[in-house]
C-alpha atoms as one frame of an Amber mdcrd trajectory, in Angstrom:
protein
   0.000   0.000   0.000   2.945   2.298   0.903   4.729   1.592  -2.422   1.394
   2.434  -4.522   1.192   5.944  -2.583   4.390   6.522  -3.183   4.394   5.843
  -6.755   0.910   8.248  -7.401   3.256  10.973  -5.236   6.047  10.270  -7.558
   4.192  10.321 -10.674   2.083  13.590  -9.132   5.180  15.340  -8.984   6.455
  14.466 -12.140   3.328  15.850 -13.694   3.200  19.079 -11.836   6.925  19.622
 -13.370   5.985  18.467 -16.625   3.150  20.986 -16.404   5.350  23.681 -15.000
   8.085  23.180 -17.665   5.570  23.490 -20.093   3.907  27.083 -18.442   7.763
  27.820 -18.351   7.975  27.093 -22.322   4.377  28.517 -22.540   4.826  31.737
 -21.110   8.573  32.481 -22.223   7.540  31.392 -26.505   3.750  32.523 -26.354
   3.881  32.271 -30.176   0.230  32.217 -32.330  -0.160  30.934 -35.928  -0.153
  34.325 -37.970   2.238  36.079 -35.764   4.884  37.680 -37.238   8.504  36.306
 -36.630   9.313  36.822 -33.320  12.142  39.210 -32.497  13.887  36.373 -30.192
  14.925  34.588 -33.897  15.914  38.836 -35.048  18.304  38.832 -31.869  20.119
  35.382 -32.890  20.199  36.582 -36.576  21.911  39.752 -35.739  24.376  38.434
 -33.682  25.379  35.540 -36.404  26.145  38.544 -38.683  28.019  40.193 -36.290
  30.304  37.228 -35.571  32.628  38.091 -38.140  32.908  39.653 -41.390  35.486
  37.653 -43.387  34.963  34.039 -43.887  36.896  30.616 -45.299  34.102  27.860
 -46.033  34.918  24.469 -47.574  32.851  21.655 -48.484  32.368  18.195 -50.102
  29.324  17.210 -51.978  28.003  13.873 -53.076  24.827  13.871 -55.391  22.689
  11.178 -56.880  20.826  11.814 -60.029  17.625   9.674 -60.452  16.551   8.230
 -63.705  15.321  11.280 -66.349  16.871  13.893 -63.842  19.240  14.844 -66.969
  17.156  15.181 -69.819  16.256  17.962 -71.482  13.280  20.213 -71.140  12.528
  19.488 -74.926   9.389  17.715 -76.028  11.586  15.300 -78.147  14.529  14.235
 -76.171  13.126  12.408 -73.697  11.448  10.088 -76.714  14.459   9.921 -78.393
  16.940   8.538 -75.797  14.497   7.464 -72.786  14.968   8.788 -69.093  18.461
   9.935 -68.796  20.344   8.789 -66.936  19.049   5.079 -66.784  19.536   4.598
 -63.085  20.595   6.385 -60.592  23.932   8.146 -60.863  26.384  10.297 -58.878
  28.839  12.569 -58.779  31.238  14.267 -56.485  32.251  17.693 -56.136  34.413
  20.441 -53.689  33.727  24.026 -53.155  35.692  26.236 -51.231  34.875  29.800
 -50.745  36.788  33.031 -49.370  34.148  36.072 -48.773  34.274  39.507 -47.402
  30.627  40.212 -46.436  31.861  43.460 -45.692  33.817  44.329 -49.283  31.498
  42.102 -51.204  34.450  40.201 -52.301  34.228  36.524 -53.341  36.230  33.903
 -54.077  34.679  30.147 -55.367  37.081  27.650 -55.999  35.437  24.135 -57.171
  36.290  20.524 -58.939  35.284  17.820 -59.195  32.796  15.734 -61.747  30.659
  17.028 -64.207  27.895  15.144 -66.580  28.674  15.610 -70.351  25.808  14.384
 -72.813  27.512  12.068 -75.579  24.743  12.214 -78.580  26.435   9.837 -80.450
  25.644   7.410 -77.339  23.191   8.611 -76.105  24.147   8.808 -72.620  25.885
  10.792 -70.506  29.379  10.674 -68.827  31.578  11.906 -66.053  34.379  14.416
 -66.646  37.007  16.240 -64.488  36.520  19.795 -64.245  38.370  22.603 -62.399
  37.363  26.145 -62.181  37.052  29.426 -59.997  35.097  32.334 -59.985  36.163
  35.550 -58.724  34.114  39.238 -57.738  35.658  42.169 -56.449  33.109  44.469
 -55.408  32.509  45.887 -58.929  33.695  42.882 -61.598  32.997  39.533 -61.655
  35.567  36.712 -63.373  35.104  33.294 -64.346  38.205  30.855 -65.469  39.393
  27.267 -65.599  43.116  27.074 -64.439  43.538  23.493 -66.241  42.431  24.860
 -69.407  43.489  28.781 -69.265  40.215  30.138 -70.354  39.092  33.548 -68.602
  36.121  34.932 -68.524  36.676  38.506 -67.406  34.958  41.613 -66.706  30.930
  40.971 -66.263  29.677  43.439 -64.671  27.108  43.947 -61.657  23.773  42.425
 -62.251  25.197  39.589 -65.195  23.545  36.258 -64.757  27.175  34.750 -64.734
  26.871  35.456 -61.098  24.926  32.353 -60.447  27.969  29.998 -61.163  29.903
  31.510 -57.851  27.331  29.954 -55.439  24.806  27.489 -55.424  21.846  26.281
 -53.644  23.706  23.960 -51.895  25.763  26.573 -50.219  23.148  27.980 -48.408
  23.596  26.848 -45.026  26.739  28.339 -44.520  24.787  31.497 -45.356  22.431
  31.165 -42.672  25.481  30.333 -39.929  25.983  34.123 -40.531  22.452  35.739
 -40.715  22.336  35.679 -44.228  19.169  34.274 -45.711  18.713  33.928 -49.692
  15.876  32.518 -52.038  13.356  33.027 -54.990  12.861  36.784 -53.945  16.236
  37.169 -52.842  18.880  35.778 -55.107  22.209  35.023 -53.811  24.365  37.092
 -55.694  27.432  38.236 -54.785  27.012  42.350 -54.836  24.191  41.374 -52.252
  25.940  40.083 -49.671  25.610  43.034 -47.675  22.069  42.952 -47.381  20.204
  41.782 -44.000  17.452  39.269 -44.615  14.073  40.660 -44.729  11.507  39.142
 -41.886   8.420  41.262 -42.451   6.628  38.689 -44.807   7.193  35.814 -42.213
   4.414  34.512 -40.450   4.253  31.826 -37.867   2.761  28.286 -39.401   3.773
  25.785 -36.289   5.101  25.399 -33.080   6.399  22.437 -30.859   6.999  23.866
 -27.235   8.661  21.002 -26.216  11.570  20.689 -28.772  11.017  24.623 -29.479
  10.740  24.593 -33.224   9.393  27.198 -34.776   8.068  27.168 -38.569   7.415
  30.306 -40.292   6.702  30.784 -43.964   7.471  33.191 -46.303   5.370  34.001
 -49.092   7.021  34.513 -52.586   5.910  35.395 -56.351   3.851  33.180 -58.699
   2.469  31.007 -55.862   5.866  29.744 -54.852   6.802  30.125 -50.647   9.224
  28.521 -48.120   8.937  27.473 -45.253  11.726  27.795 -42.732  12.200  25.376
 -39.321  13.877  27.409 -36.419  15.344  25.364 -33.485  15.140  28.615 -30.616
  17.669  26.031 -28.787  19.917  26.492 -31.214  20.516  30.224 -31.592  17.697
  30.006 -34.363  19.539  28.185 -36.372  17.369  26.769 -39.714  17.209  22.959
 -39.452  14.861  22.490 -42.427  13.765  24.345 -45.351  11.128  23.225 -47.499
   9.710  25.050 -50.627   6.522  24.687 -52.605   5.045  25.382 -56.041   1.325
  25.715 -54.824   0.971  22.634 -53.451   4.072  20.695 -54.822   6.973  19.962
 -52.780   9.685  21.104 -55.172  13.073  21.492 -52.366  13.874  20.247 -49.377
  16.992  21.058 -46.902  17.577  19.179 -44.093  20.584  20.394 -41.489  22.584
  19.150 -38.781  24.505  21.907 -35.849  26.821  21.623 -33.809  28.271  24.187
 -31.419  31.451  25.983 -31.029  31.609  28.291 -28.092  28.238  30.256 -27.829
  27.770  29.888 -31.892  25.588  27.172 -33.996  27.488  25.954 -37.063  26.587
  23.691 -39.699  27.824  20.482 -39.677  25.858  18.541 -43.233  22.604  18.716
 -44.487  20.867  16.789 -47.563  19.495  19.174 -50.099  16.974  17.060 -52.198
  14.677  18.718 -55.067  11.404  17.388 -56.961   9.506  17.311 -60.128   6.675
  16.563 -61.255   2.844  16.649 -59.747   3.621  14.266 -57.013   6.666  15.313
 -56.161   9.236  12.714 -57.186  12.934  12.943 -56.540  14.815  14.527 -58.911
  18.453  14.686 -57.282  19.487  14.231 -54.037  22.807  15.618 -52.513  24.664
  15.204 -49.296  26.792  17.747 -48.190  29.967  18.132 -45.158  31.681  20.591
 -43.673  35.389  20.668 -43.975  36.771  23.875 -43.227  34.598  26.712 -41.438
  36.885  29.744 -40.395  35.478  33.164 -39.325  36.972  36.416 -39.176  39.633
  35.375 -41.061  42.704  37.309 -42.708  42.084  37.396 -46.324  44.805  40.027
 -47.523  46.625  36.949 -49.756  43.309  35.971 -51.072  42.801  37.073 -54.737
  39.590  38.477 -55.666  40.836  39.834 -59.482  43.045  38.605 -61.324  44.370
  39.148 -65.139  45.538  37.089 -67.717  49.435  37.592 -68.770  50.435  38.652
 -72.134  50.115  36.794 -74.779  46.960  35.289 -73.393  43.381  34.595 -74.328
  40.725  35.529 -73.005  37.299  37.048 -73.599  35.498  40.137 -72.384  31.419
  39.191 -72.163  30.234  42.725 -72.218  32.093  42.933 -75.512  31.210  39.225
 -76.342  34.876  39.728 -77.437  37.971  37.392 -77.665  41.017  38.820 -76.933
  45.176  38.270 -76.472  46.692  39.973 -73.915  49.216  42.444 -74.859  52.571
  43.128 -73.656  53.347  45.672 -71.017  52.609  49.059 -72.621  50.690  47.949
 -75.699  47.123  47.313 -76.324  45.427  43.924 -75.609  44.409  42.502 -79.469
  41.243  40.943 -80.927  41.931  37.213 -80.657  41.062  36.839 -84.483  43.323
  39.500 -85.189  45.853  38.227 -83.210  45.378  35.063 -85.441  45.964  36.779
 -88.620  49.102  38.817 -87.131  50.226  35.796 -85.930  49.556  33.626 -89.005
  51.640  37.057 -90.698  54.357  36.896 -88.750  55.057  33.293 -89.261  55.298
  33.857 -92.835  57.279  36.850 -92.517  59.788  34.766 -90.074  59.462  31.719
 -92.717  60.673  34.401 -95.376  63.425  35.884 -93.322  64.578  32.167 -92.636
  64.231  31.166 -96.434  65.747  34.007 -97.463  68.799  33.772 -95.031  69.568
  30.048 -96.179  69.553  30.992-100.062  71.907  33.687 -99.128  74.034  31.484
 -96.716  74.002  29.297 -99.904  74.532  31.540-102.555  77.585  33.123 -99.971
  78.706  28.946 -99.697  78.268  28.687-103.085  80.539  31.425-104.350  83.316
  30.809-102.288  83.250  27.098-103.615  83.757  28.684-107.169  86.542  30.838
-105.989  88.289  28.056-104.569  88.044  26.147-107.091  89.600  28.749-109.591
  92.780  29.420-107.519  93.402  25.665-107.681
């Protein structure tokens, strides 16, 4: 009889606390559905950007493409060589990234594999790539150091700015208060900009694990919705986004904690097609390298190409050769031609110098051969 008291005592009391931690949870997060984003997820926000302003991120990414995930968005091409590829494929890739949030300066280093469409098998395969893409605060630069091909010069606003980063990236953004998507593109002259909360409103909240979802609303019926973990300095641990009611992306994220800050340590990115949703590709992403407030004086965020070197100038849509110090950079073309002119010149000079070494050979011969 004693024992069963003193069980309905102990379970009484662990009640009462259960129902006092949750007063405790209720009282300090009294969050409503509608309610805009509460300012306790503005606080942690503005203290992630004020961390640091200079950042070294890199990362590994493994991603599987499922069967049709590479075909074409042409009526005929998925006819022609069935769902491409056949089964599931993958491919691995490396980014690493140097940014002044401050300077809007980037540097995007990546390699890794690549699908290439072979027609005449009508398939695709895997090839090495290498490239880098560079911004400055006013010009943005593309090249591929294996292959010496620059892309210099675009200017704010070109639509090459979607090679430096990529949706996959985006949790590193949000480890410094940075949030990007549909009606905020992450572009590289925008890194300055603070995320924009007013559209937010409150969709869910669990008290117990304190996860908050909010969505935000976006053009042509397209919105996100974001999963906060308040016991994690509001740090995202899901995003999903829709196309009306079609799941088109998902993010899922894992944290861990360094000193008072939340960092990302991999997530799974997966995106969908089609009316119900099926995956497209999935990838799996890790942390490798996350430095903050870091020196980035030796970092180069311009570069040019040394004389004598192509490279071409997209708000020209010109080729060119670099020229030497002190003389005008040259139409590639036209660097052809001079070059192709300037063979023929040095193949004359040449000619011309062994028909006189020979006539010069020649005559001496013929006076030798007299005073004998």
């Amino acid at each position: 009889m004693n024992n069963k008291r003193s069980c309905i005592i102990q379970l009484s009391i662990f009640l009462t606390l259960i129902g006092a931690l949750g007063n405790s949870i209720s009282a300090q997060d009294n969050f409503q559905v509608g309610d805009p984003l509460p300012q306790i997820v503005r606080d942690d926000w503005d203290e992630r950007r004020q961390q640091c302003q200079t950042v070294h991120w890199k990362l590994n990414a493994r991603e599987m493409f499922t069967p049709g995930s590479l075909n074409l968005p042409i009526p005929d091409h998925t006819e022609k060589y069935g769902p491409l590829p056949k089964e599931n494929s993958f491919r691995e890739r490396g980014f690493e990234l140097w940014i002044d949030f401050d300077g809007l300066k980037v540097r995007s280093e990546s390699d890794g594999e690549n699908f290439i469409f072979r027609e005449e098998k009508g398939k695709h395969e895997l090839r090495s790539y290498r490239e880098a893409a560079l911004f400055d605060g006013e010009k943005f630069q593309k090249y591929e150091p294996d292959q010496q091909v620059k892309i210099l010069n675009k200017s704010k606003g070109s639509t090459g700015f979607n090679v430096v980063f990529e949706a996959i990236h985006l949790p590193l953004f949000w480890s410094r208060g940075k949030l990007f998507g549909p009606g905020a593109p992450l572009h590289p002259d925008k890194l300055d900009r603070n995320p924009d909360f007013e559209s937010f409103r409150i969709q869910h909240y669990d008290p117990v694990n304190r996860l908050l979802t909010v969505r935000a609303p976006e053009a042509r019926q397209t919105f996100i919705d974001y999963e906060f973990d308040l016991n994690k300095q509001s740090a995202i641990t899901r995003m999903t986004m829709y196309s009306g009611d079609r799941l088109t992306r998902e993010t899922v994220v894992e944290w861990h904690q360094e000193g008072e800050l939340w960092l990302p340590t991999r997530w799974t990115m997966s995106t969908y097609r089609g009316l119900n949703s099926e995956l497209e590709i999935s990838s799996e992403c890790t942390v490798e390298i996350q430095e903050c407030g870091v020196d980035l004086s030796d970092v180069e965020f311009h570069m040019e190409p040394e004389p004598g070197e192509p490279y071409y100038n997209e708000e020209e849509r010109t080729s060119y050769v670099k020229g030497k110090a002190g003389e005008s950079d040259v139409p590639r073309e036209l660097a052809k031609i001079q070059s192709g002119v300037e063979a023929r010149q040095r193949l004359w000079i040449v000619s011309a110098a062994v028909l006189a070494g020979g006539l010069l050979v020649g005559a001496w011969w013929m006076r030798r051969k007299g005073l004998a």
